[in-house]
N, C-alpha and C positions, 0 to 999 in steps of 0.2 A: 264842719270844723276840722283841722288839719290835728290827725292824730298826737302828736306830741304837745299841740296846746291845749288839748283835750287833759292827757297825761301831766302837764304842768298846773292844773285844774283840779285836777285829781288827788293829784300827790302835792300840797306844797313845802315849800324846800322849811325842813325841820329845824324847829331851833330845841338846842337840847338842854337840857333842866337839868341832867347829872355832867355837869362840865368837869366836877373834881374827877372822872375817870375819863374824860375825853384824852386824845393820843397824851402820853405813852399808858394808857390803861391798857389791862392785859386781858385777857377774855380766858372763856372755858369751849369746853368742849369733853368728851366721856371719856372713861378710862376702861384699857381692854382689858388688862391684866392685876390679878389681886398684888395687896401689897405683900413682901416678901423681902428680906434682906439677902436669901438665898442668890437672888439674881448678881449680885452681885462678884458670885463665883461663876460666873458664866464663860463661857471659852471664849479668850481672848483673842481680838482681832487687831490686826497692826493697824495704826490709824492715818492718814486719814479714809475711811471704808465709805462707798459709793454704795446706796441701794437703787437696783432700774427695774423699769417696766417694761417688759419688751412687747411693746404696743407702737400701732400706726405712728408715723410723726406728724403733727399737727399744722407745723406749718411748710412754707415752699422751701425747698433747700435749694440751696443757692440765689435765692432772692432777699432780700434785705428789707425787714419794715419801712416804712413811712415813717414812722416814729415808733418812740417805747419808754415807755412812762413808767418808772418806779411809782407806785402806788402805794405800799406802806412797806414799814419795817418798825418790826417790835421783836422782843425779846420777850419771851415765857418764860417766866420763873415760877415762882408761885402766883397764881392765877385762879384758882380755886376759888367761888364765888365771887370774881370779879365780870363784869358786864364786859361787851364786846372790844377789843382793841382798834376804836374807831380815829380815821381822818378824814377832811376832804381834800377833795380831789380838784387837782388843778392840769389843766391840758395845754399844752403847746399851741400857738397861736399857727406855725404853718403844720400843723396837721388835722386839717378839716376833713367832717364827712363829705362825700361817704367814703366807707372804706371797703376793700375786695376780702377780707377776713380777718378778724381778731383772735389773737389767741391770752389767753393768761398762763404766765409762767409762775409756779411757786417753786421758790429755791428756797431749803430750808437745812439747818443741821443742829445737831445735839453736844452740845461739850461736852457731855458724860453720861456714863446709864441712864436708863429712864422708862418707863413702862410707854409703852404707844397710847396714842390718843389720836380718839375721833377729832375732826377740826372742821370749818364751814368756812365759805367767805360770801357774802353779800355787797352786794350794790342798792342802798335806800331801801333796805329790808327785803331784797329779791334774792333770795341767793343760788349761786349761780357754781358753787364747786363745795361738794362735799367729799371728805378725803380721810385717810387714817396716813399717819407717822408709820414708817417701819418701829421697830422694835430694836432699839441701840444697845448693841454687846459690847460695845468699847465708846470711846473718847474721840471727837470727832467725826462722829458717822454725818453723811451728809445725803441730800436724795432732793431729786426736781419731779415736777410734775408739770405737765402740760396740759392744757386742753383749749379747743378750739369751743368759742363761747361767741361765732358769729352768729347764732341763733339769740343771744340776748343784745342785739344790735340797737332795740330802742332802748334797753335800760342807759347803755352805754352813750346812747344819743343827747339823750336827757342828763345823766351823768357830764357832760362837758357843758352843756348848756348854762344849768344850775348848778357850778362844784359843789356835785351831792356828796356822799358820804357813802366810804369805804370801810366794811367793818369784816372784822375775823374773830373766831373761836377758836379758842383752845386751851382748854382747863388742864392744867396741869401743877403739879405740888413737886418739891424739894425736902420735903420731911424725910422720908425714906429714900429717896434714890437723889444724886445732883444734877443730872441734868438738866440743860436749861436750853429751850427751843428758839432758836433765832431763824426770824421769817421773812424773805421778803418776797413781795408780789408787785409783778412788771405785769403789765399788758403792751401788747404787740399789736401797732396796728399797718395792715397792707394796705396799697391801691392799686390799681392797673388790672389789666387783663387777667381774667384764672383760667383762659387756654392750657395754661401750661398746666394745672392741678391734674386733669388727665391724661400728662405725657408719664409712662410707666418710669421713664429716667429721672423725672424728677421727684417721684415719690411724695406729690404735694396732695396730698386727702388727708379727710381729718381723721382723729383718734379714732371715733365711734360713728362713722358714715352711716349706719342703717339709723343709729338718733334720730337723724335728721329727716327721715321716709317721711314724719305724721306733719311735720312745718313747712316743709319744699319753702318756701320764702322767708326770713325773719318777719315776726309778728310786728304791727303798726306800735302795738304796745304790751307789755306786761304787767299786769298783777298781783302782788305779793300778796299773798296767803302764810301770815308769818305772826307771831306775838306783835301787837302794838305799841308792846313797850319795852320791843328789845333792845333800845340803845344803852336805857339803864337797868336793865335786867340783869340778873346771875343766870337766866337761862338764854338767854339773849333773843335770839328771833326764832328758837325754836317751840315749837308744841311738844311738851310731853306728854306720853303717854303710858300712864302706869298697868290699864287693865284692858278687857275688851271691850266695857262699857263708857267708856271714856271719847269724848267723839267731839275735840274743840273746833271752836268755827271763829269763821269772820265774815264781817261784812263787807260785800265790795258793790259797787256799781260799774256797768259798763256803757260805752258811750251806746245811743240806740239805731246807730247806724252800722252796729257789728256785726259781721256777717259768719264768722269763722272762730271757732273756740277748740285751744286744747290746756288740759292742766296737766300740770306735768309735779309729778311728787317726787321730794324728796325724802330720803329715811333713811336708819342706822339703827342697831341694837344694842342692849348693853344692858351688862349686869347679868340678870334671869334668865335674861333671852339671851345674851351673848351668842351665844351656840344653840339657838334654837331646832336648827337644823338636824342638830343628834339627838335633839331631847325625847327620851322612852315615852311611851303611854304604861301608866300600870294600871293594870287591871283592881286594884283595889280602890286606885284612887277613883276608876269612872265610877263604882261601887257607892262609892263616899260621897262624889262632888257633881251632884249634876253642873254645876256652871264652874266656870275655869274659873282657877283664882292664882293668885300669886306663891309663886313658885313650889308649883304642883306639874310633877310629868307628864302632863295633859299631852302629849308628844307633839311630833315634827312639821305641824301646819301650821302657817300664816298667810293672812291676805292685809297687803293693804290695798285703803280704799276711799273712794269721795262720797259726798251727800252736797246735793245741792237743795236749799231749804227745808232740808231730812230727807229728802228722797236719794234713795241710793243711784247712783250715777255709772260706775264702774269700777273696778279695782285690780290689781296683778299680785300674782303668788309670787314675794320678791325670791332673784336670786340670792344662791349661799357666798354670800362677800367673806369670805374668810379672815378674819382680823389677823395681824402679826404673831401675836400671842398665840393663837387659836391653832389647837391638832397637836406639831410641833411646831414652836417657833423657828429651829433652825432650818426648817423647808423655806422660810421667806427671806433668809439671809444669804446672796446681797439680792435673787430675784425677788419682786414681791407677788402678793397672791392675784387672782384675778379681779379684777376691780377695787380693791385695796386704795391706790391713789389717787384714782376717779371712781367714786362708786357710782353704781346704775341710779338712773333717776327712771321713773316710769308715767308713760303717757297716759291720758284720757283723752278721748275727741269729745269734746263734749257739746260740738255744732248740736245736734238731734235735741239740744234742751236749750238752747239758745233764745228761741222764740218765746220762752219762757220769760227772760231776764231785760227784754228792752223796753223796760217799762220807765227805764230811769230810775228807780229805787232798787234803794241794798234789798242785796240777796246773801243766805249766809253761807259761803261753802267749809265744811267739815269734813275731817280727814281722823282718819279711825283704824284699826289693826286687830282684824279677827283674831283671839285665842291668845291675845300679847298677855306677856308677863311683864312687869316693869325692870326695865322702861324702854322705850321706843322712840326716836327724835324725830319729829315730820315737820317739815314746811312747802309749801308748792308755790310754785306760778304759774297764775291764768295766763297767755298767750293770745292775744284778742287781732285778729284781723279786720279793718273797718272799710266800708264804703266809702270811699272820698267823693264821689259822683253823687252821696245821698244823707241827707240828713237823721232822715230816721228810716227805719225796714220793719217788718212786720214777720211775725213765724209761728209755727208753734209744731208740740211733739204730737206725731201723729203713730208713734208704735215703741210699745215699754213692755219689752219682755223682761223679768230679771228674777227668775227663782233663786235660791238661793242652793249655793254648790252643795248637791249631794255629796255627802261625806261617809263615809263607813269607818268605824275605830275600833280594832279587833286588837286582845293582849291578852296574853299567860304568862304567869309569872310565876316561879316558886323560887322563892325566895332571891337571892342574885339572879339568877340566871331562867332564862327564858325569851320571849318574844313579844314586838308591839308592831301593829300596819297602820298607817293614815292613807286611805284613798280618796280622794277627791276629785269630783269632776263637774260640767257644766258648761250651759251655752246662755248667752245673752245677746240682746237684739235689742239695739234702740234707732226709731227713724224720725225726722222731723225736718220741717221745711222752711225755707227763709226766700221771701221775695230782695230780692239786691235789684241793681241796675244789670249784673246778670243774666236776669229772670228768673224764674221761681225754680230754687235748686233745693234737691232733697238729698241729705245723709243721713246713710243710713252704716251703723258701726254692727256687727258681728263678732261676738268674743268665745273662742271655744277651749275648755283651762283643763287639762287632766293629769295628777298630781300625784305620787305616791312617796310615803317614807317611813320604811321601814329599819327596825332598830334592832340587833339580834345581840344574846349574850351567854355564853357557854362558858364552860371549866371556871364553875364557882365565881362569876364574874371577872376571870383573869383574859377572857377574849370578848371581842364585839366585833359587829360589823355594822357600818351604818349606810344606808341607798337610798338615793332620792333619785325622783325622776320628777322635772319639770318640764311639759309643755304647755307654749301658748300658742294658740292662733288667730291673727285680728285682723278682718276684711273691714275694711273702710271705702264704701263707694259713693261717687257722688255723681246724680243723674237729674236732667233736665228735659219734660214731657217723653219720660219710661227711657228715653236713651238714658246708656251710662257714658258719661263726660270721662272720669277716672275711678280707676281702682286701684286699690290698695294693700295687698297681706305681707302679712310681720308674720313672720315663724320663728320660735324663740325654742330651745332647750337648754335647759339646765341639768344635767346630770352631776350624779355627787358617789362616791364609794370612800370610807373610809374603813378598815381593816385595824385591831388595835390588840396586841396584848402584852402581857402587862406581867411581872416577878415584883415580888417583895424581897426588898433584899432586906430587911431586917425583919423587925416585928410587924404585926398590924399596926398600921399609922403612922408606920416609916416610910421610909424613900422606896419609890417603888420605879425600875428600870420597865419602858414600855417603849414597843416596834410599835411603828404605823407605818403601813401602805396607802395613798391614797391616788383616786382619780377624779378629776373635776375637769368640765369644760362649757362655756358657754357659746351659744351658735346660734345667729343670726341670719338668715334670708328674708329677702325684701323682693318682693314682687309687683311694679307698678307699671301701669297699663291706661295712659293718656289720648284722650281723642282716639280712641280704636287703634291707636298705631299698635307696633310690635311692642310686649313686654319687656321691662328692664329687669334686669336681675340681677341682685348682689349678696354676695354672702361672705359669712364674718366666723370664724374658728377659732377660740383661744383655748389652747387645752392646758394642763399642768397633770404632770404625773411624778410623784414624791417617794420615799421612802426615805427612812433613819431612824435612830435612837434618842430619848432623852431620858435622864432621871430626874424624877419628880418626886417633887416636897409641899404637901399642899397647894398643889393645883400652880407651881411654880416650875419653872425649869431648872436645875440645877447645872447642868453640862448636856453637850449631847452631838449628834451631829445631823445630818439631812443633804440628800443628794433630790434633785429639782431637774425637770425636765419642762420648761416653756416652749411649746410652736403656737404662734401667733401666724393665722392665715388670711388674706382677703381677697376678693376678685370680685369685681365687676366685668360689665362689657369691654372697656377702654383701659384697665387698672390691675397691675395684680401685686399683690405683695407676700411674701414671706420671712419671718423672723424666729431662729432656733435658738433655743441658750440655754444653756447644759453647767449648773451647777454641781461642784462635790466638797463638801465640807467647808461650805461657806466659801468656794473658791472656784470661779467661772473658767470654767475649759474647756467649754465651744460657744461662742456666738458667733451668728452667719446670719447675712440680711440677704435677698435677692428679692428683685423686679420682674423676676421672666415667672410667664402666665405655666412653662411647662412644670414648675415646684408647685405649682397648688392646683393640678391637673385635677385633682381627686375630692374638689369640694365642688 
């Protein structure tokens, strides 16, 4: 059966029951920043103010789509408990598949203050870009986001086929602040030859190229992993997750001629967890609480993670997505933080359990988040590759290593001031086999996670310092009678420093003036290694190094300032790119772009 009729089998085209919020309904999505009228004295920005990302560009410069479909446009106002801002979608009769890359564009702006908000956008419940708003200090700020989404190429297939349904999040209120968010989303699509993607002058690769190591081809089909009634839901297509016992599932079937699986999770934090990242351990509370509860200093670890019919499957220690709000706000004004407008989504291969699932019947996959406080947004998509040359395959898991991550959690505390460690480490191994018209190929995934964050606090709680170190490393090989056909590793680090101290300029419980230094960078290599040939290698840099002032009033900004230092790096064999941007006071006084491989000599 041809995978998309399969997919139209699967999924058929919904008819929705809450139509009173069908388009123009307004949707939600989280709030980063407490309420506060204070903001409103914020330092003033002439308008209209542009926030960037200084990341890859997504699509070919100087080549022109095929077409480009506005997709929706709504305005957020107050939105706060309303369901998704959904339409369908209608496509252009001369632009058929297939096409050489898509991208989605979100162009978005603020008429006036307004706290930042997480936001989502889906395709027939797949969602395919989760994003945070900058943080608007004036009237008219405005900010785009790109990203190349030709890895969700069947959702989009099937989307033209059946004008499915376009829906976006983002919860937002007008009580306290007025701004009001107005959004639209274009998808762009290419054809012809992507020769040119690897000519260094054209600078055509996508945002996040190592993404793309665990799919090398788009999936035949994708599986949402999402609420089933988020069209009229107030939480829309997300799962929440308020504790660490909290593990919601769904049921999916896959066709049984699938040969290739990876799920890919999506997630955001908010509220408790907002800043999880800096959160102390205290020593009294491990005293008090053997099991983590809501909002207790349990400190600086999370994992999320999958269960496929409760068997744990895999999971990543997400990176520190820094919100707008979040450290100081005016470090992300007009750059924003690292993955802020495209946050990370994170893989699983989860071939090696496949042979499990082609039985034809649901199976339930759950998605869960070690140590969370409430609350946590998760949704995934399964990514399915099928045999067209076969009807049904046959497999099963023949190697399940998965202890669970040794963890050590050491703290001293007297009273303010003191210390907390979280170390964490661990290897996981899963292998499993699937006969195709390939013949009988075995993956096997290796995951190796070692994890530290530590939280320091001196001079009666007026300084801290906060360090994380994340690495990952994930071998994915796939071998046929003991030769290996391909191999695979993702090298991932996360590193975090932030630096903080802190004067009362009044009384206790007054505004209190506080420096921060920070450094952050996330760095990706990709190592793949096909048919025995020579290894490919690509690696990915984005650093941010911050300093400024702000005054603080309840956990709000009052005024402030922030000087931003972005180098965004990439190189492969054939590609190289570099991008510097040098904010000071909310006012950009260097950007430089360059193509020559001798600027990123040194990754």
């Amino acid at each position: 059966m041809h995978p998309s009729l399969f997919l139209l089998l699967l999924f058929p085209l919904l008819v929705l029951s809450c139509t009173t919020f069908y388009l123009p309904a307004a949707a939600a999505a989280a709030s980063s920043l407490p309420e506060s009228s204070h903001l409103q004295t914020m330092l003033a920005i002439s308008a209209p103010f542009e926030h960037l990302d200084p990341t890859l560009p997504p699509a070919f410069t100087g080549q022109s789509p095929k077409c480009s479909v506005l997709a929706l446009r709504h305005h957020f106002a107050h939105t706060v408990g309303s369901p998704p801002a959904s339409t369908n979608y209608t496509h252009p009769k001369g632009c058929p598949a297939p096409w050489t890359r898509i991208v989605l564009e979100l162009s978005a702006s603020a008429s006036d203050l307004q706290k930042d908000r997480v936001a989502a956008v889906w395709i027939d419940g797949a969602e395919i870009l989760r994003t945070s708003t900058p943080l608007p200090l004036a009237p008219d700020t405005y900010w785009r986001v790109e990203k190349d989404i030709t890895q969700y190429t069947a959702l989009l297939t099937r989307l033209v086929q059946t004008n499915g349904t376009i829906s976006m999040m983002l919860e937002n209120s007008i009580a306290a602040l007025p701004g009001i968010y107005s959004v639209n989303l274009t998808f762009h699509f290419y054809r012809g030859a992507v020769a040119a993607a690897h000519d260094a002058r054209s600078l055509g690769y996508a945002a996040h190229p190592t993404i793309k190591s665990l799919y090398r081809d788009p999936a035949d089909l994708i599986v949402p992993i999402s609420h089933e009634k988020g069209y009229c839901s107030s939480g829309g297509f997300w799962f929440r997750i308020d504790n660490a016992l909290h593990v919601p599932t769904a049921a999916v079937t896959i066709p049984r001629n699938a040969y290739r699986a990876v799920l890919e999770i999506f997630s955001s934090y908010h509220e408790a967890d907002k800043s999880w990242y800096t959160n102390p351990l205290r020593s009294s509370y491990l005293q008090d609480h053997a099991g983590f509860s809501a909002g207790a200093a349990n400190g600086g670890f999370r994992q999320v993670y999958a269960t496929i019919d409760g068997r744990f499957v895999g999971g990543h220690i997400p990176f520190a997505t820094i919100y707008p709000s979040s450290i100081n706000p005016y470090f992300w004004s007009p750059v924003t933080a690292i993955g802020a407008f495209d946050m990370p989504s994170y893989d699983i291969n989860v071939t090696p359990f496949l042979g499990l699932m082609l039985d034809g019947l649901p199976h339930k996959i759950g998605l869960g988040v070690r140590d969370s406080q409430p609350y946590w947004l998760l949704t995934a998509n399964l990514h399915v590759w099928v045999d067209a040359w076969s009807d049904s395959l046959e497999g099963d898991l023949v190697e399940y290593i998965a202890p669970e991550l040794k963890i050590s959690r050491q703290a001293g505390w007297m009273s303010e001031d003191g210390q907390s460690e979280v170390l964490a480490e661990g290897l996981m191994q899963f292998a499993g086999w699937i006969s195709s018209s390939n013949g009988n190929l075995t993956t096997r995934v290796i995951q190796k996670v070692k994890f530290k964050n530590q939280v320091q606090v001196h001079n009666r709680g007026t300084f801290s310092q906060v360090e994380m170190v994340n690495k990952e490393q994930t071998t994915v090989e796939v071998s046929k009678e003991r030769q290996v056909l391909e191999r695979l590793q993702l090298l991932r680090e996360g590193p975090l420093q932030v630096q903080t101290s802190s004067i009362n300029m009044n009384t206790m419980g007054g505004p209190r003036l506080e420096r921060t230094r920070m450094y952050h960078q996330l760095q990706e290599t990709v190592n793949l290694n096909r048919n025995q040939q020579a290894a490919t290698t690509s690696t990915l840099i984005d650093r941010q190094d911050a300093e400024g002032s702000a005054l603080m009033r309840g956990g709000s900004a009052e005024w402030g300032s922030g000087d931003t230092r972005s180098i965004y790096k990439y190189r492969d064999e054939r590609t190289c790119y570099q991008r510097t941007m040098n904010t000071k006071g909310g006012v950009i006084v260097a950007d430089s772009t360059s193509p020559s491989c001798s600027s990123v000599a040194d990754i």
